[in-house]
C-alpha positions in Angstrom: 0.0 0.0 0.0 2.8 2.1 0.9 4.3 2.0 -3.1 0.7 2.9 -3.9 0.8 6.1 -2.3 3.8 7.2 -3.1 2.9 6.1 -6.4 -0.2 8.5 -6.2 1.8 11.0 -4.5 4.6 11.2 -7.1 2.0 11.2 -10.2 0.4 14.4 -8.6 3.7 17.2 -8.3 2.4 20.1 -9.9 4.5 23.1 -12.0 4.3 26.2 -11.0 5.8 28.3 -13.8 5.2 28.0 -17.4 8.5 27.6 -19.4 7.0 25.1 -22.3 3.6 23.9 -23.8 2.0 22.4 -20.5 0.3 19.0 -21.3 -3.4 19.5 -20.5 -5.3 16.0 -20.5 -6.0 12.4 -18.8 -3.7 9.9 -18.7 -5.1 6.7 -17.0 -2.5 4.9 -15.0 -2.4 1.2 -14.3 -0.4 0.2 -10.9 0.2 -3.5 -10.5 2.2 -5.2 -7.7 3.3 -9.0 -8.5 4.1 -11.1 -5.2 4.0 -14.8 -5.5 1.9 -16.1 -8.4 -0.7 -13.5 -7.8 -1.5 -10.0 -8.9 -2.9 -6.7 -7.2 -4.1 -4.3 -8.9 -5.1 -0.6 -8.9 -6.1 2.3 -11.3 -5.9 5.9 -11.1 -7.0 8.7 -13.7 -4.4 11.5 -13.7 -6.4 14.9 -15.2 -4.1 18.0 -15.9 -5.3 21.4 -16.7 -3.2 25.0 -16.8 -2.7 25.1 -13.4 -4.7 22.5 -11.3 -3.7 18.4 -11.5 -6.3 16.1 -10.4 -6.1 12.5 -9.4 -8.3 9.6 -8.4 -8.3 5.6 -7.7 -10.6 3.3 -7.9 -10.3 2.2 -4.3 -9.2 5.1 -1.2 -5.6 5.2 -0.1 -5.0 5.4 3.5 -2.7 9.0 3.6 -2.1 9.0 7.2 -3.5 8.0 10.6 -7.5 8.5 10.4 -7.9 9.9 6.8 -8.2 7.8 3.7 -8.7 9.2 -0.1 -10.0 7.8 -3.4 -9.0 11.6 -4.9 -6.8 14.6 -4.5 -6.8 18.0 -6.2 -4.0 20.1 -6.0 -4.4 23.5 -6.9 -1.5 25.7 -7.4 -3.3 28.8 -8.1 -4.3 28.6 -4.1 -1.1 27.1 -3.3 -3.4 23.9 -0.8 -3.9 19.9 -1.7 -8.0 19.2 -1.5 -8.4 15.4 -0.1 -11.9 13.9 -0.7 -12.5 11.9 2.4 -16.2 11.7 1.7 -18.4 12.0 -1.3 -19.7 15.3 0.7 -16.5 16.1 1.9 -13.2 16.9 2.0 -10.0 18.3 3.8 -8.5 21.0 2.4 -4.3 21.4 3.6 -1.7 24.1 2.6 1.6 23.2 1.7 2.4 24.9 4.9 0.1 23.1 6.9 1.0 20.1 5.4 4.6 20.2 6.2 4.5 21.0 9.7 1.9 17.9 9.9 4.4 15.8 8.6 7.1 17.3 10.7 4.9 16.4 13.8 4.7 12.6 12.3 8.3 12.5 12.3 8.6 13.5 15.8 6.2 11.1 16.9 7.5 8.1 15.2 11.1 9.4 16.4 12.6 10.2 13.3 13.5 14.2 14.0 17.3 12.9 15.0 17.7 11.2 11.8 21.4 11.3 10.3 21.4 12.7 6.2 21.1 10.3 3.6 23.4 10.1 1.3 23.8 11.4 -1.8 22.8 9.1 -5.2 25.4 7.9 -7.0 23.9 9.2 -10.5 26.8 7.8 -12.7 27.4 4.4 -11.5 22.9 3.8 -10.9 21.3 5.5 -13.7 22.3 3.9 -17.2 20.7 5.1 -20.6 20.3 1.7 -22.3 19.5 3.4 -25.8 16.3 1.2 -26.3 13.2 2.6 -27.4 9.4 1.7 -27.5 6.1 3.7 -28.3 3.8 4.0 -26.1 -0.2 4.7 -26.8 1.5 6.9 -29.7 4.2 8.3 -27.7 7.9 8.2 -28.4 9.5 6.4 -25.5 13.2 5.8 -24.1 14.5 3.5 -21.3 16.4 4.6 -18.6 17.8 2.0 -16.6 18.2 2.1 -12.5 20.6 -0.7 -11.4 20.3 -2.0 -8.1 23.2 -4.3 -6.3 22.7 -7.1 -8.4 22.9 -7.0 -11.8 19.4 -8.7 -12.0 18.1 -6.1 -9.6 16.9 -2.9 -11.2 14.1 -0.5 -11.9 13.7 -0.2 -15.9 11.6 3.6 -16.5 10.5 4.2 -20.0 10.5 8.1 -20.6 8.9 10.3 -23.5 9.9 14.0 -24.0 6.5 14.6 -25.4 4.5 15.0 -22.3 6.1 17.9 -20.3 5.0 19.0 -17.3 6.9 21.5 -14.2 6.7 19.5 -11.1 6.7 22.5 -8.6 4.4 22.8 -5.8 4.2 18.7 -4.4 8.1 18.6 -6.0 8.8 20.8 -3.1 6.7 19.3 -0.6 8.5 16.0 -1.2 12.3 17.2 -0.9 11.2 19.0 2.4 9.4 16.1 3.8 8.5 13.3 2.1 11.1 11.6 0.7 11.8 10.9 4.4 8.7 8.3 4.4 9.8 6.3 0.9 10.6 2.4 1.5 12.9 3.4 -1.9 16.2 4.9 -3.3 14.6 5.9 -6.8 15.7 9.5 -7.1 12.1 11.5 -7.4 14.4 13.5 -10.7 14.8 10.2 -12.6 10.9 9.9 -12.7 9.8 13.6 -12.3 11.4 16.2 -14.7 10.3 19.2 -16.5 11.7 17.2 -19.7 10.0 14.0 -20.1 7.1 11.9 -18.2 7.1 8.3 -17.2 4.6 6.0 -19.1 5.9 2.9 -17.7 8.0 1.6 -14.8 8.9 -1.9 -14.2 11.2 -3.2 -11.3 12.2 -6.6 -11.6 13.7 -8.6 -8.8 16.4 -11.4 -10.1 14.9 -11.8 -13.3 11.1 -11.5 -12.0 8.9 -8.1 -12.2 7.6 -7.7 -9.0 6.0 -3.9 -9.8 4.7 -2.1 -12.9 2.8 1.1 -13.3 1.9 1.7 -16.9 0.0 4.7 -18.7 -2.8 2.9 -20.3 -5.2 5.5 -21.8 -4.4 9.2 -22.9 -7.0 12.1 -23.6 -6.6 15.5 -24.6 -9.0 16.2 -26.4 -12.7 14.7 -24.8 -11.8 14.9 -21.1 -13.5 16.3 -18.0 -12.4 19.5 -17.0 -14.8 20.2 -14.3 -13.0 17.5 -11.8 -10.4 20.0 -10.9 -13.2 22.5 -9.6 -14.9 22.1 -6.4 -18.6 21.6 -6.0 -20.5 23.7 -3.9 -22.0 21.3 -2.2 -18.7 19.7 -0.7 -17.9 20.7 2.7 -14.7 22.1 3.1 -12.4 20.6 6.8 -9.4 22.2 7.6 -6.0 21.6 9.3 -7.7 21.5 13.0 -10.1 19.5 11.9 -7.6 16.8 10.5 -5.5 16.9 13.8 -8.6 16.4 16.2 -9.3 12.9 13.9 -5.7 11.9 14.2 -5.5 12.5 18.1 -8.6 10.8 18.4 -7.7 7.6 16.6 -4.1 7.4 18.8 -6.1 7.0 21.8 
């Protein structure tokens, strides 16, 4: 569940300048984990507009002690993530907010003393392998992330023709959230302003144990209206959120 969210959570960085043709559209994402014979599988739609990115799964994602989400919208133009939490409802966090509620995580799980990672070893990890592959009509190429074993890697099929400027959530993650991953992928192998990820495989001694593959694109016929709000949507705030998670630690 963990890959799943950061999965969700990766898929939703938002740009916050405009330096190139920003892709506006769906892209449907298929997330698949593969552990002994038998498959698990989830979807999410990922629907970009100007300056608002919207996405949702077909089944809710616990985020963190007491909420769970089937959708977030992040909108940059107001600078807050909006977490449905209810067809009625939904939390509504600043980046602000957000940080220092991860910061009190950390403190309570003990992790404020932690010593600094290291740094990634770009040269001898990353390999371009040269091999290319189109994807739903989009010019692909592999990059390659080699783990200790040369049957241990993570293979990341990259086109240049979906750009988008991970801003808002990119920051969010290199302030707090990377500290949460269960992975060494860099978050800049997967999410750059130059190219988008339509399909990510690891494989584990000559096994793939974990895919996440684009399987639909739009950009023409798609639903705009999911990155507004509805009026009828009750908005919770920061308090609100902290009440629930004291409450469920009793």
């Amino acid at each position: 569940m963990l890959k799943k969210l950061l999965f969700l959570l990766s898929i939703t960085l938002l740009f916050t300048t405009t330096l190139f043709a920003q892709f506006e559209g769906e892209i449907k994402i298929e997330v698949q984990e593969l552990t002994e014979g038998s498959v698990e599988s989830t979807n999410f739609s990922l629907t970009t507009t100007k300056d608002r990115i919207f996405i949702q799964a077909d089944e809710p994602v616990d985020v963190m002690s007491g909420m769970h989400t089937d959708a977030i919208l992040i909108r940059n133009d107001l600078q807050d993530f909006v977490f449905r939490t209810k067809p009625d409802e939904a939390l509504k966090v600043s980046k602000d907010d957000l940080d220092g509620l991860v910061q009190l995580i950390k403190r309570f799980q003990g992790q404020q003393n932690q010593t600094e990672k290291e740094k990634f070893d770009w040269e001898h990890r990353v390999e371009e392998t040269g091999d290319r592959m189109t994807i739903l009509g989009y010019n692909t190429e592999e990059m390659r992330l080699k783990g200790d074993d040369p049957n241990q890697y993570v293979s990341i099929w990259l086109t240049d023709e979906i750009k988008v400027h991970w801003g808002l959530l990119l920051d969010f993650w290199y302030e707090s959230g990377e500290d949460f991953a269960d992975s060494d992928i860099p978050i800049e192998l997967v999410m750059n302003r130059n190219s988008f990820p339509l399909h990510i495989e690891v494989v584990d001694y000559g096994e793939t144990v974990y895919t996440a593959s684009a399987t639909e694109i739009n950009t023409d016929s798609f639903d705009r209206s999911v990155v507004e709000l509805s009026d009828s949507v009750r908005l919770i705030g920061f308090s609100d959120m902290m009440m629930n998670m004291l409450r469920n630690r009793r």
